[in-house]
Residue, then its C-alpha position, 0 to 999 in steps of 0.5 A: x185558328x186558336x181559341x183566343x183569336x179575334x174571329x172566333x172571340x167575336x163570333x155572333x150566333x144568329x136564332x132564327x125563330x119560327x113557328x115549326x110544323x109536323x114534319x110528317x103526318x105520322x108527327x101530326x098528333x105529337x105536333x098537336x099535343x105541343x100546341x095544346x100544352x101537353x094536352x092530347x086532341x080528341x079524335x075529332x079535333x085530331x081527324x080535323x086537322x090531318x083533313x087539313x093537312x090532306x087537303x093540301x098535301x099531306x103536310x104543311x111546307x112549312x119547314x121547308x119554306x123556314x129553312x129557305x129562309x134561314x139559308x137566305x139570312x146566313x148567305x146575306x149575313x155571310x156576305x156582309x161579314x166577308x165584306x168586313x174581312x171576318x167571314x166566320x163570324x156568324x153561326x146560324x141556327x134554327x129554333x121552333x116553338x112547337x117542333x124540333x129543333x126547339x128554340x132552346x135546342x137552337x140556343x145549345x147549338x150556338x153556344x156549342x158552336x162557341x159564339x160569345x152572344x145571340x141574336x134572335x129574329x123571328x120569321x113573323x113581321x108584328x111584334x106582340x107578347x103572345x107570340x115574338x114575345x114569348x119565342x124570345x123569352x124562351x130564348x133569352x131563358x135558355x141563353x142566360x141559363x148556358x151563360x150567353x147574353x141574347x137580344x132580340x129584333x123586336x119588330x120588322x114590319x115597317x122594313x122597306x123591302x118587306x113592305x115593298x114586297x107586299x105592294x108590289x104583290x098587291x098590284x100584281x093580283x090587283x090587274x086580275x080583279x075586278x075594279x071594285x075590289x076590297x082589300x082585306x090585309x089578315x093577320x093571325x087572330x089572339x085571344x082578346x086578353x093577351x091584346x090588352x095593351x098590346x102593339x100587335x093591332x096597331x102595327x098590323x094597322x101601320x104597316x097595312x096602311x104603308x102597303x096601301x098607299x105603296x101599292x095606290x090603294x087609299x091611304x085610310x081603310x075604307x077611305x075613298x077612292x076604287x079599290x077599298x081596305x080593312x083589317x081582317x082576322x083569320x086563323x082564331x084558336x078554337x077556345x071559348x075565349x073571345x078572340x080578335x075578330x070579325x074573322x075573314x070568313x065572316x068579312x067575305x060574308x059581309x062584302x057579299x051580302x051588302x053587295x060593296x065590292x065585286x072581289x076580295x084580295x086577301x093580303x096575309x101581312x101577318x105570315x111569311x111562308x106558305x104554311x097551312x094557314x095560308x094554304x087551306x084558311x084562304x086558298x080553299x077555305x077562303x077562296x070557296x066561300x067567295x066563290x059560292x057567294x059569286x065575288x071573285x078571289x085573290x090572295x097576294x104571294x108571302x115573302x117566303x124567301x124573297x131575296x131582298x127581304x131576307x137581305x133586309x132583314x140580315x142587315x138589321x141582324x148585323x146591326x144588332x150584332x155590331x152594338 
């Protein structure tokens, strides 16, 4: 194949952006300072997070649970480019926000690679500046500094089979509950600034609204009918900082001290893999507390790389790719 011929000129890079995670407990201080901004965690705070970590394992599964992921997206979008009798078209790459390969190492590959222009998909559902908006900024960044334009897909939490996925999970944990069970549909908590303005809240809302009524729960929070649901918050950064609450632990709190429901299905929208959110926020730490205020517990599956939503979203990046 020449340099100049209609395959390799037309080739799309696609950066699959997520969050990263240690690779190793030896990486967790590293890991932290990144997070932190360059700024080393005290003892205490670097002992609490490995503690973490050990309670699920030793590390998160994280990267692993991403590049299963990445490898679904590239199979669908190799499919669809193959259908279009141009099966080279697109190059994949990972890029993370706090572990490496970092998004701007992602940017590099692709543009080494040869494409002529990058999509962006991060592996988060809601869209809001603090977080898609600032992988993407980061993309754009490096894209326009190595001379490759970049776009984006903003937002994908009203995706059908993404929303699809979420009910039928529902209504699978739903069947082991008792009939009076509150809903909880979580997503990661912000500090109260950044949400100013913001179309992180409201998509949360949309979306959980759209679960509900697929999955037969009523169609507003708190709106009638067994099996009630509200937003909840859980995962908040430990800053003095007010961040969007009230927090999933203190919801839990409340279900069982006005006696309102019997058991709590927790609904993680805001996440898309198995990570140490997921795994310690609500499988233990969660799950505990309920179990010592008497309700029962249940947490609906993340999509990690469930075939028809990497599918979906490989078509909306083809999309993107073809405007």
């Amino acid at each position: 194949m020449t340099q100049n011929s209609p395959t390799t000129a037309s080739r799309v890079g696609i950066l699959v952006m997520a969050y990263g995670t240690p690779s190793s407990p030896e990486n967790i201080p590293e890991y932290y300072t990144h997070i932190r901004r360059g700024r080393p965690p005290t003892d205490e705070q670097l002992q609490d997070l490995i503690s973490r970590y050990a309670a699920i394992g030793g590390i998160s599964p994280l990267l692993a649970r991403t590049q299963a992921q990445l490898n679904a997206v590239e199979s669908a979008l190799q499919a669809l480019a193959t259908q279009a009798d141009n099966p080279d078209r697109f190059v994949v790459q990972l890029g993370q926000k706090h572990s490496a390969p970092f998004v701007e190492d992602g940017v590099a590959a692709l543009v080494e690679a040869g494409v002529q222009r990058i999509v962006g998909l991060v592996l988060a559902p809601h869209y809001s500046g603090f977080s898609v908006g600032q992988y993407q900024q980061r993309a754009a960044s490096a894209a326009e500094d190595l001379g490759v334009p970049f776009v984006g897909l903003d937002s994908w939490s009203l995706e059908d089979a993404y929303l699809t996925h979420q009910a039928n999970s529902v209504r699978t944990k739903l069947e082991g509950l008792p009939e009076n069970t509150h809903v909880f549909f979580t997503a990661h908590s912000l500090p109260e600034r950044v949400l100013v303005d913001d179309p992180y809240p409201e998509q949360l809302l949309e979306s959980a609204q759209a679960i509900a009524e697929r999955a037969g729960l009523a169609s507003t929070p708190q709106g009638g009918g067994t099996q009630q649901w509200s937003i909840g918050w859980q995962s908040a950064g430990r800053t003095p900082e007010p961040w969007r609450g009230p927090d999933i632990l203190d919801s839990i709190k409340e279900v069982a001290a006005t006696a309102t429901a019997a058991g709590v299905l927790v609904v993680p929208q805001g996440f898309t893999a198995d990570h140490l959110e997921v795994l310690f926020d609500l499988d233990i730490e969660a799950a505990n507390l309920a179990a010592e205020l008497g309700l029962a517990f249940a947490r609906t599956d993340v999509v990690n790389a469930d075939e028809q939503v990497m599918g979906a979203l490989a078509g909306r990046l083809y999309e993107l790719a073809e405007k």
